[in-house]
Every structure is written in C-alpha cells, then in structure tokens.
N, C-alpha and C positions, 0 to 999 in steps of 0.2 A: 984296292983303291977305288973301283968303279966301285962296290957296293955303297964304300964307303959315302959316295959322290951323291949317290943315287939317294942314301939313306938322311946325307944331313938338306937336300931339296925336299924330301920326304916332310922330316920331320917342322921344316919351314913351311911348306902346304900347308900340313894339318894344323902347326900354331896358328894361322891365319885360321885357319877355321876356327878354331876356340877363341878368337879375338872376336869374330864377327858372329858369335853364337850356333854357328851350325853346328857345333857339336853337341846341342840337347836333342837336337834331332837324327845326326850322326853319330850314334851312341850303341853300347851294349844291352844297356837300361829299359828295362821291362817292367816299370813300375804302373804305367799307364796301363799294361795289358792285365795285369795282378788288380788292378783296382776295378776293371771291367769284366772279370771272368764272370756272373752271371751265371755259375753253376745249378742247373737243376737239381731240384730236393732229390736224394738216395743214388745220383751221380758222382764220379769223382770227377775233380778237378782237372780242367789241360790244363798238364805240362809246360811250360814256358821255358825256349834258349836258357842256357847262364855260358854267357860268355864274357872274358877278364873284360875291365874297363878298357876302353880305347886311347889310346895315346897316342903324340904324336910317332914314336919308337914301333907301335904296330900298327899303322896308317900307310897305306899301299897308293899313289896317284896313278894310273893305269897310263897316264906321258909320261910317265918314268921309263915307264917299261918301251915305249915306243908308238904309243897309238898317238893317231892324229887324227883332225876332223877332214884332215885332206886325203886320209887312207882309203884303196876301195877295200882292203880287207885287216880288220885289226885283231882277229880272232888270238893271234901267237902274243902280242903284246897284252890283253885283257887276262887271257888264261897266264902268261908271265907274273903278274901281278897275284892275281890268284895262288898260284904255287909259289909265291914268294913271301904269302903268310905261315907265321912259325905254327908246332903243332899245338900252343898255347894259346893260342887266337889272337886274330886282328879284323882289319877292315880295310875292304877294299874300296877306292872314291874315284866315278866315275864322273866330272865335271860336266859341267854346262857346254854343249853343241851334240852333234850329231855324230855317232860313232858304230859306221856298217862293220859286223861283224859276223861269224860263223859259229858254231854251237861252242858253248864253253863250261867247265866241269868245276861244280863249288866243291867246297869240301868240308870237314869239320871245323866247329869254334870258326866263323867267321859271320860278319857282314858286310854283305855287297849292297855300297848305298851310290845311290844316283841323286846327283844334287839337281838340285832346281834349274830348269832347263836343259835338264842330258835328256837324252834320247838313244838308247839301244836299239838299231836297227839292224833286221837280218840283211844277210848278203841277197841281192835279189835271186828269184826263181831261175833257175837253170846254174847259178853259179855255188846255189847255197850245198854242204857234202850232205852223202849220207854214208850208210856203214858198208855199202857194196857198190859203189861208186857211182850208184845211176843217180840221177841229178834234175829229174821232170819225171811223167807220169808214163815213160815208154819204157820202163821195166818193173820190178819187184823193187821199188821202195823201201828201204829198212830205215823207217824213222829215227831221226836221230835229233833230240829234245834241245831246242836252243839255252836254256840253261838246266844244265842236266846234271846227275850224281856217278855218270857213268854205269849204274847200276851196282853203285854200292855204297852201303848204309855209312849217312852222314849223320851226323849228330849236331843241335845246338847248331842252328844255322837261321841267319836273318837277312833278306832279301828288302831293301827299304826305299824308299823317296822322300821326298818334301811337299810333295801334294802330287794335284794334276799334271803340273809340266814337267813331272820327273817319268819317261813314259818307256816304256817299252815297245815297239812298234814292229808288227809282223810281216811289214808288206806284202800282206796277204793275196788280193786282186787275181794276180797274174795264177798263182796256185789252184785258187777258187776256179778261174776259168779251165785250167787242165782239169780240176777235179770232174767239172760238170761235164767234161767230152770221155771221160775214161779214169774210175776210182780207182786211187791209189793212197797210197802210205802218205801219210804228211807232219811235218814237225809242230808241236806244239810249243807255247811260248815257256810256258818253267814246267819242269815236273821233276819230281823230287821221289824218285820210287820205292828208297828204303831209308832206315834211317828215324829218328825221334825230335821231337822237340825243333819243329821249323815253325817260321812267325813270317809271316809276309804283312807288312803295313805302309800307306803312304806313298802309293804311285799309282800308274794306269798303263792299260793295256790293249791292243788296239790292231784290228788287220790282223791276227794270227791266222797261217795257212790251216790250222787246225785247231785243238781246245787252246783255249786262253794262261788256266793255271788248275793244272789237275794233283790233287793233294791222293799221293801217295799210288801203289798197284799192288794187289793182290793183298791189303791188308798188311804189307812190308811197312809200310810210316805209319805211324801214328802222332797223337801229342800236338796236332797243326792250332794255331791262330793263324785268322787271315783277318784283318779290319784296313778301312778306311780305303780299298781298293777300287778303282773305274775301271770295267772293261765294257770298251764303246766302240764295235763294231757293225758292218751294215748287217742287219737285220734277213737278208736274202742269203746268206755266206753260209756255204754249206759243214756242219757237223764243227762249226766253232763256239761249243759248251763254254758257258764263263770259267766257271769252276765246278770240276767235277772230283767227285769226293770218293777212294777207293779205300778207307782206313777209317780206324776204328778214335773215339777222343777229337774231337774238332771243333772250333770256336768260328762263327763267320758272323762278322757284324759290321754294321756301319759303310755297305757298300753299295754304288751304285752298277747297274748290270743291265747295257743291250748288246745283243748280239744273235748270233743264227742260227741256235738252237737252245738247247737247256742251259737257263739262266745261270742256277745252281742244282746240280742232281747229285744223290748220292747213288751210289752202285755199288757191287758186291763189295763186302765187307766194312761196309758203312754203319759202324752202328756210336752211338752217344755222340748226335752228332747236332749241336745246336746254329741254330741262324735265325740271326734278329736285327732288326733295324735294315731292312735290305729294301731298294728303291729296285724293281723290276720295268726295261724298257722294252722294246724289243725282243724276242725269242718266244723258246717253249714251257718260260715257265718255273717254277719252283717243283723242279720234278727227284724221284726217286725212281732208279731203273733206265733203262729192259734190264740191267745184270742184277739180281736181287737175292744171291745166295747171303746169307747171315744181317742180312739187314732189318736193325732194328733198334729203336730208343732214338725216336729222330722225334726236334722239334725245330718247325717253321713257325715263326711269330713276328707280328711288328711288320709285315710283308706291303708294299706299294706299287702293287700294279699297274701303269700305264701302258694301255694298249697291247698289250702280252698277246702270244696265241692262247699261250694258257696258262690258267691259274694255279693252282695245288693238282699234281699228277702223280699217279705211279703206275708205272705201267712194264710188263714183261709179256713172255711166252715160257710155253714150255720145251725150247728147244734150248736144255743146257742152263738155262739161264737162270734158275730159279731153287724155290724147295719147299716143304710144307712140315706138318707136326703128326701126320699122319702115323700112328705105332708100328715101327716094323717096316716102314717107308723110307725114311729121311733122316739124317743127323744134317744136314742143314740149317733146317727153322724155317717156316716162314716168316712173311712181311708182317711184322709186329709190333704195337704199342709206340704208335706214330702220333702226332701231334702237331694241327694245324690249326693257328689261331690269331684271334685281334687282328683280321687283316684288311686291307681294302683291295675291290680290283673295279678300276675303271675301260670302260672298252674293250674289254678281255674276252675272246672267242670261244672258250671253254672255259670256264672257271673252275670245275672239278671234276677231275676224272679218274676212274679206279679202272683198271684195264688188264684184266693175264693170257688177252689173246691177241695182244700186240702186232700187229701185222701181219694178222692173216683174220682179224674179227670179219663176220659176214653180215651186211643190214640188216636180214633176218637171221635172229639168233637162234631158231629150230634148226638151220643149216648146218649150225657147227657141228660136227661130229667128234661124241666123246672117247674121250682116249683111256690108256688104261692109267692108273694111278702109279706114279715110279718116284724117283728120286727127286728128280726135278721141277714135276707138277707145281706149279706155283700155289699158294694161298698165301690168303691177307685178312689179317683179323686185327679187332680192336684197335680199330682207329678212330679217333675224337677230330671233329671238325668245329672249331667253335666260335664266336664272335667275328663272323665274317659278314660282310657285306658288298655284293656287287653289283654293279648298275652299269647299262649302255651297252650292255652284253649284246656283240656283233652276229650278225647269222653263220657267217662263213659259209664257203658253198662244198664243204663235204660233208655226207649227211650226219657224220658223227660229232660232226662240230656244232656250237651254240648253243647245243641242251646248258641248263643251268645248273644239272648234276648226269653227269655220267658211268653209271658203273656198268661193267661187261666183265662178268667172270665164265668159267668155264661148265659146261654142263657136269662134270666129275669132279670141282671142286669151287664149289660155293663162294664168293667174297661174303664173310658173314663176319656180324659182332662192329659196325660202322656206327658212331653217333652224329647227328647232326644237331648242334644246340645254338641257339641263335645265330641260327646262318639263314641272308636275307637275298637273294637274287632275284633279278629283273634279269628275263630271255626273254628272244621270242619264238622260244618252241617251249615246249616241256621237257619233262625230267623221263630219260632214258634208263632202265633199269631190268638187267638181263642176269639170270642166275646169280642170284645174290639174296641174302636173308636175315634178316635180325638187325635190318637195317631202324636206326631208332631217329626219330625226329623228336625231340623237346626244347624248350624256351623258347617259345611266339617264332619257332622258325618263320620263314615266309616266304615262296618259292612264286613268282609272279609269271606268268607267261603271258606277255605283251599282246601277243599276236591274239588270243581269247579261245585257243582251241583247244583248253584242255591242260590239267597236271600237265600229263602222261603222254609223250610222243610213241612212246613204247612201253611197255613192261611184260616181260615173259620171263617164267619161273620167279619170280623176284614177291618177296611179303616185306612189307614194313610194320612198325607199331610207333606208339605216340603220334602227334597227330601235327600237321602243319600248316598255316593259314596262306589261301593259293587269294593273292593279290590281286582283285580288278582296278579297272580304272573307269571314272567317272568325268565325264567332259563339260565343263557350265559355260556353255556359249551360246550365240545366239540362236544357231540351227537347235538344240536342245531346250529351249526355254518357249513358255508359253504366254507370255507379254507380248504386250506392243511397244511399239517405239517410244519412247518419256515416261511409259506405264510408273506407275507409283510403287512402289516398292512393296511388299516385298517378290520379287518374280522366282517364280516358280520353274524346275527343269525337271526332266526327265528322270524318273523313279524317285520322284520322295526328296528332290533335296530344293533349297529355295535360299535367296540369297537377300539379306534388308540391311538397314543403315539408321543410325544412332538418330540421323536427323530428318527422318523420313524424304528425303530427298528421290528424285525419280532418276531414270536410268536414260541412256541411249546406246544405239546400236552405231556402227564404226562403217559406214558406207559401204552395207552391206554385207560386208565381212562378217568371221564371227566373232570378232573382238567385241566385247563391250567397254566403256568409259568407268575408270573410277575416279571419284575424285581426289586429291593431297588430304591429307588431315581427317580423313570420315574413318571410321571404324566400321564394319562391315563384317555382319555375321552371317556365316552358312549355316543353316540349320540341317541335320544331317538324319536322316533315318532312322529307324530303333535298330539296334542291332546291327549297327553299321560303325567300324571303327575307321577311321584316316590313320597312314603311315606316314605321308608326307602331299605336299601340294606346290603345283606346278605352275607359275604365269608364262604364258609365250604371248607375246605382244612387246609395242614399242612408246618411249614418251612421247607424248602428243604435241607437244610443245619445242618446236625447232628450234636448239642456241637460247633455250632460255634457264640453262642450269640442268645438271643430272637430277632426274627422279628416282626412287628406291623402293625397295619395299623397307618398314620399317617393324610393323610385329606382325608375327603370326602367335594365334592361340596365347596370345601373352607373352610371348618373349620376344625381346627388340633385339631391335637387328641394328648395324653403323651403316651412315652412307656409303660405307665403300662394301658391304657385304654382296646383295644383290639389286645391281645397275640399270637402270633403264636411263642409258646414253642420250642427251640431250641431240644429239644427230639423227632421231628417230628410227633407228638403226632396229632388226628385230632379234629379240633377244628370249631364250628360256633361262626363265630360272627355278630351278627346283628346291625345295625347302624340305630338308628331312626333319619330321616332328621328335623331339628326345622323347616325347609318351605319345600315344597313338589316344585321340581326340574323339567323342563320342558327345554326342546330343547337337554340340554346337562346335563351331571353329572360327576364330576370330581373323582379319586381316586387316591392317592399315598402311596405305602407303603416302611419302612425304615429297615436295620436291615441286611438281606438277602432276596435273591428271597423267595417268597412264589407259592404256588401249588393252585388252589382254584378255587370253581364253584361260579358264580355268580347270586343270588338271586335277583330280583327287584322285592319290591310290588309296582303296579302301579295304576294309578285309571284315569278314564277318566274327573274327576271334579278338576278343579284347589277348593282353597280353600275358595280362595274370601271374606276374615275374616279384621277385623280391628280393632285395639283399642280404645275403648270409656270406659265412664266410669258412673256406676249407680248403685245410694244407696250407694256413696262412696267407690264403689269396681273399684278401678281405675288400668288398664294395665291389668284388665280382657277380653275376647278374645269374644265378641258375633257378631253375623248375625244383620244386622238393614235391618229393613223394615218401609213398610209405610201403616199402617193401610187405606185403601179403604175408611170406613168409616167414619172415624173420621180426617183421614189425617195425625193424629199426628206418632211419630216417635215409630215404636217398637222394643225392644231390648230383645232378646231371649222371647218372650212371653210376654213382660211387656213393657212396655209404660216410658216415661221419668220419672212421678212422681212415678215408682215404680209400680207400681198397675197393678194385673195380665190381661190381656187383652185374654177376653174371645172369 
C-alpha cells in the first residue's frame, strides 16, 4: 500500500511535468547529442546512453522518498529514490530548492535530472563521511565521490539539468582552507570510475573540495559526452580540475570552465578524446598530464581563453608518470598525434607549453641531469598547433611563465616532430626552447616579443626549421615625428613611415602629449617602408569632443567598421583600440575615422615577411589557410606537414 501511495504521487509529479514541458528536457533522448557528435575523420564514434523512455511509472521524486529543503542531511532519501529505479531504467527528479546531502551511488539505465532551481549541496566539511570515518584533514582521508559508482561499472547513465540554476554545489571554502594547512584526500563532485556510455548535459558545478567532474579511472569508463556544462569556481582553490579526463572515446563541447587548476586535462589513458567549443576562464588551461601513460589522438579546437594561466599544455615527469616508443623500452607509447587548433587566448600567462620535467625543470637547462632511458621516460612527438592566436600575453612572475612558446624536454629524450602553423603570439619575453628538435614553424607564424629583446629568452640544444616572422612595433606620435606643430602634411616619423590626407589638410599636436588630432571624415594614408608588412594597428587616445556624440574608427585599409566596433566614448575617456588586419598591408595603410576629431597615438605591428599563404583544400577541410611545398624527395605536394593523401610527412 505505501508503494503503492508513493507510486500513484509519483506518477502525478511526472504528468505535471509532461504537461508543462519539462519532459523534453527531462528525458532519455539522445537525439540532440547524435546530431552533434562531430567525429574526427578515421575515429569511431562516442557511444551514447540508450535508456527506455521515461514515464511517468519510472519517474522517482526524491520527497517521495523523504528528503526535504528543511533536512541537514538527505543522503538515505536521494539514494532511496535511486535504488528504487527498476533494472529496466528510469529517472530520478530532484526539484527546485536546495537539498544538503552526503555521497550517493547512481547506477545502471538511469537519469538523475535536477530541475531548474535545484541545488545539490554537499554536507558541510567536518560532517561530510568518508570510507574510514575521518571527516577533516587530521587523518588518512579515503575519498569518497559525491556522486559516485561505488566502484563499479555502470552502464548507460545520464546525469542532467535545465541550464545554469540546475547546480551542483561543493561548498568547497572550508576544505580549501584545511587543504592549504595540511594535504589530504578530498571528494570530488561526480566521478563515475567504470562503466560505458555516461552523457552529462545542462547543469553547473561549483565550490568542489576537489575536481569538479572527472570522466572515468585507469581507463575503466569509456564512451563519455559531457556538453553544455559550467563549472565556476574561485580561481585560487587548490587541485579543483574542471574536467579531468581518465578514459579512452570522449566528446566535450559547448562548455564554459573557471576554476583552480586544469580547466580540462586529459591523463593517463586518455586517448580519442575531442573538445570544442570550450569558453576557458580561470585555471591551468587546456591541459594534457603529469599522468600521460597511453595518451593519445587528442583534439583541442574552438578553445576561448580568457585570462587563463595557461593556454595549450602538457606537461609530465619521469617519475611513473609517463612512457615513450623507445624499441625494447616501453609498451606504453608516448604523447602522440595531439591537436590544437582555431583558437583564441586573451591575457593568458603561457600560452603554450610542452614540458617532461614537470616539477623539478631547472632555469638553466645544462643543470638538468640526464637519466637513463626506462619505461616511463616520457616523450612527445607529432603535435600540430595550428590557427591560434594570442594577445595581452601577461609576464607573470615565475621565470617559466610569459614565454609565448614554452618547450622543455629532457636531455635523454628530445620533444621532437612539434608543428607550429599559423600561430600568432604577442609576449613580452621570447620563445623558450630547451632539448627539443624538429620543431617546424609554417604559415606567416608570428611570434611578437613586446618587450624588443629578442626571439629567444633561452634556447639550448633546441633546432627548428621553417621560418617565422618575429613582430615589431612601430609608434607614430608626436615624440617620433619630425614636423612642427600645424606642419602640412605629409609628417614624417621615425624609420621610413609618414602619414598624409586626402585633403592636404595640416596636423596638430595635443598639448604636448603625444596624441596627435585627426579629423571625422578625412582619409588618412600611412605610407609604410619597402619591405615592411602591418599585421594589425593600434589607436590609444580619447574624443576630443566632450558630450558631443561617440566617435569611432570607421575603416582601416579599406574595410569599414560599425559605430559600435571601435569607440572613442564622447566622455573623453582614454581608450585603445587595436584592429587586427585579415591581410597584412604593405606600401600604404589607409585609416578613417567618423563622429568627431579624435586625439590618438599610433601603434603599427609590423613584420618583415609578407604572408605568402593560400587556399587549398585537404582531408575535406576546404578555405583552410596552409603553406604548400614540395617535398625534395618525393616531389609530391606538401601541405602544412602532410602530403595530398593526408598522411603526415615525416
């Protein structure tokens, strides 16, 4: 009679859901994730749940079972509800308010969805269990996962929400603070250790005392999608990885990611493992590693850095952690046929970093001392880094930070067989580069060091080939220019470059500043060097005109630009704006701005290499932008490293 009771309140919950539509999103229905699989060419397909349709007859409300938003602990009512899905599957519905609970164990054929406005919160610190009953950081911690598989293989399992305010919430804080007085074990928010076919979509994650949502261990799960996930954590919070990736077949798309260490990393046994569309805020980064046995067939694409420590990493040692292709050495494999590409990183304190001496690298790399070659020795070969671009690149103050490429491999085993093809960075040091070889740069890379002192912060044992255009910058202001004050046009600046107007109109200087005046409506031509290309150009200055309308810039070099692109705020406010050129500008560069006069110093970054690029098209990636050559040997046509049929050309 009670189930009975239980069962027809049940099935009235979930009709109301299907009245009011939640059930297209409270579903078993995997059509949306089969429509976005985005498998790479000669990859197989992930795996997706198939679990029966949902009805109201296998619809679980977790107040059925007894929880309440008034409970301090609803661990035995949520896990109630859970174990009261049949072994044919259903779904478990965790409502709208807040509901503290203790670890709890999914299991086959289900989905646990949180509706719009629930909140899963742990039991706070000291009360939350673990598997030996210490409970803070004054004993051996035995981790125990807030939604966990007990450590054994679930199958066809979906973990879901309704957007952002369906959240998962780690009240992390207090943890963090034991962590930082004395390291211990700590739970993480889902992990799912063995087991096929799990789909996590449509919530957020947040304050975990440990990683956020770690996909799978020791290569035990495979078959994962994750899309449409937040996890937004403080940025300071120690070893809280968004998503850390231990299994082989993985889909990650469509997520946003801050937190206080590796955004998304994959680790041992990570291999075919794709992520695209990923907004990066806070952390370490789009990383791969320290654990990096069998890792390999990783692609980073579509990647949004804001403010990152770092960009594209991977980084181990050779303590246990790793393995190479060495004959007679390793059945491991090293770190191989990785791929990072299309991506942006703004602010970002290392943009790329290749690393196998992870935490114990020395500033001088003659220091390191070479070890003998064994199982675990790390190497990393044939990695492609391609249509990236980053700017505002931070110094940071440890000396291995702010290069705008980082590689440090091992004196006993080389990082070798690395492409760099249209990748564009602004630092302000140079490019670090420490046993490593066969490093290749093509397609108008452009490695900029701000600061003017040089590629190369470092380079020992380290050879590259192809070639890369190293960025200067050219300043048209008044301290740089050899005019007087109203002088007639056209004025002239420092090395070769000179600046005139359509209407021979004259200039002035900005009360001694080194802004000079432009006028609204004039066209205004820089005449630019022989042998001198523009990448992009810079106004810093403010509208001269108080409250009397925004001014703008409206074209560079011929393309216009909308009022709302780049602002000079009628509150005279000072403002840069930087204009990346889609072709890089030679003999002359045009500029007009509308609105009112503007005040403004002129930036040019310029490079001595035109770019020399064209459209072709390979492996079906057609209006992609590579360098062709012609292989010596073979004769045949190559295209960024690769040959017509595709095939890497060593």
């Amino acid at each position: 009679m009670i189930r009975e009771s239980i069962l027809n309140k049940v099935m009235a919950t979930a009709a109301m859901m299907f009245l009011t539509g939640a059930a297209a999103i409270a579903d078993s229905d995997v059509t949306a994730e089969q429509a976005a699989q985005n498998t790479p060419e000669g990859w197989t397909a992930v795996q997706l749940p198939s679990i029966v349709a949902i009805t109201a007859a296998n619809t679980f409300d977790i107040t059925d079972y007894g929880a309440s938003t008034e409970s301090s602990d609803n661990t035995a009512a949520i896990q109630a509800a859970i174990d009261a899905v049949p072994s044919t599957g259903g779904m478990v519905v965790v409502p709208t308010g807040t509901w503290l609970c203790g670890p709890i164990t999914v299991k086959s054929n289900m989905v646990l969805h949180l509706n719009a406005g629930a909140t899963l919160k742990l039991l706070p610190f000291g009360t939350y269990p673990s598997e030996n009953e210490y409970h803070d950081a004054n004993g051996s911690y035995k981790n125990l996962n807030f939604i966990n598989n007990a450590k054994k293989a679930v199958n066809d399992i979906i973990i879901e929400g309704e957007g952002e305010t369906s959240v998962i919430d780690g009240d992390g804080y207090p943890w963090w603070v034991a962590q930082w007085q004395q390291k211990f074990n700590r739970p993480g928010l889902i992990r799912l250790q063995k087991g096929t076919r799990h789909l996590f979509r449509n919530f957020r994650m947040e304050n975990s005392p440990g990683t956020h949502l770690t996909l799978g261990a020791s290569g035990a799960a495979n078959n994962i999608t994750v899309h449409d996930v937040t996890v937004d954590t403080y940025g300071g919070s120690p070893n809280t990885d968004g998503i850390p990736v231990w299994g082989p077949y993985v889909n990650i798309y469509d997520c946003n990611i801050s937190t206080g260490d590796d955004n998304i990393v994959v680790d041992s046994n990570g291999n075919y493992v794709h992520a695209w569309n990923i907004k990066c805020g806070t952390g370490h980064g789009m990383s791969i590693g320290s654990f990096t046995q069998n890792v390999h067939h990783i692609i980073y694409e579509g990647i949004d850095f804001n403010g990152t420590e770092t960009g594209f990493r991977i980084k181990t040692n050779s303590n246990s952690r790793s393995g190479n292709d060495y004959e007679g050495t390793s059945d491991i494999g090293s770190v191989h046929d990785i791929i990072f590409r299309n991506s942006t990183m703004d602010g970002v304190e290392s943009p790329i970093v290749l690393i196998t001496v992870y935490d114990e690298e020395e500033e001088t790399p003659a220091d390191i001392e070479a070890k003998e070659v064994t199982v675990t020795t790390p190497e990393y070969r044939d990695i492609l880094f391609q249509n990236i671009t980053a700017t505002n690149t931070t110094v940071g103050s440890n000396y291995k930070r702010g290069n705008p490429i980082y590689i440090y491999g091992r004196p006993e085993s080389y990082i070798h067989d690395i492409t760099f093809d249209n990748v564009s960075v602004d630092a302000q040091k140079g490019m670090f580069m420490a046993y490593c070889k066969d490093i290749n740069f093509v397609n108008g890379c452009q490695i900029t060091n701000l600061a003017g002192t040089g590629d190369f912060s470092k380079r020992y044992e380290a050879t590259y080939t192809g070639s890369y255009s190293s960025v200067s910058t050219v300043s048209l202001n008044t301290n740089t220019c050899f005019a007087t004050k109203a002088d007639a046009s056209p004025w002239a600046f420092d090395g070769g470059y000179s600046i005139s107007n359509e209407k021979g109109k004259g200039y002035d200087y900005v009360n001694n500043t080194p802004y000079i005046k432009y006028s609204a409506g004039v066209k205004y031509t820089i005449t630019l060097p022989e042998g001198v290309y523009v990448k992009a150009v810079q106004f810093d200055g403010y509208n001269n005109y108080e409250n009397q309308g925004d001014s703008h810039i409206a074209e560079v070099n011929g393309k216009t630009y909308s009022e709302t692109d780049y602002v000079f705020p009628q509150d005279k406010s000072t403002v840069s704006r930087k204009i990346d050129l889609a072709n890089t500008a030679s003999g002359t560069l045009t500029f007009t701005t509308s609105g009112k006069q503007i005040c403004a110093a002129i930036t040019l970054y310029t490079t001595d290499t035109p770019t020399g690029v064209g459209n072709v098209s390979i492996n079906g990636n057609v209006n992609k932008t590579y360098v062709k050559m012609i292989d010596p040997k073979t004769k045949r046509l190559i295209i960024a490293g690769y040959d017509e049929t595709g095939r890497r050309v060593k």
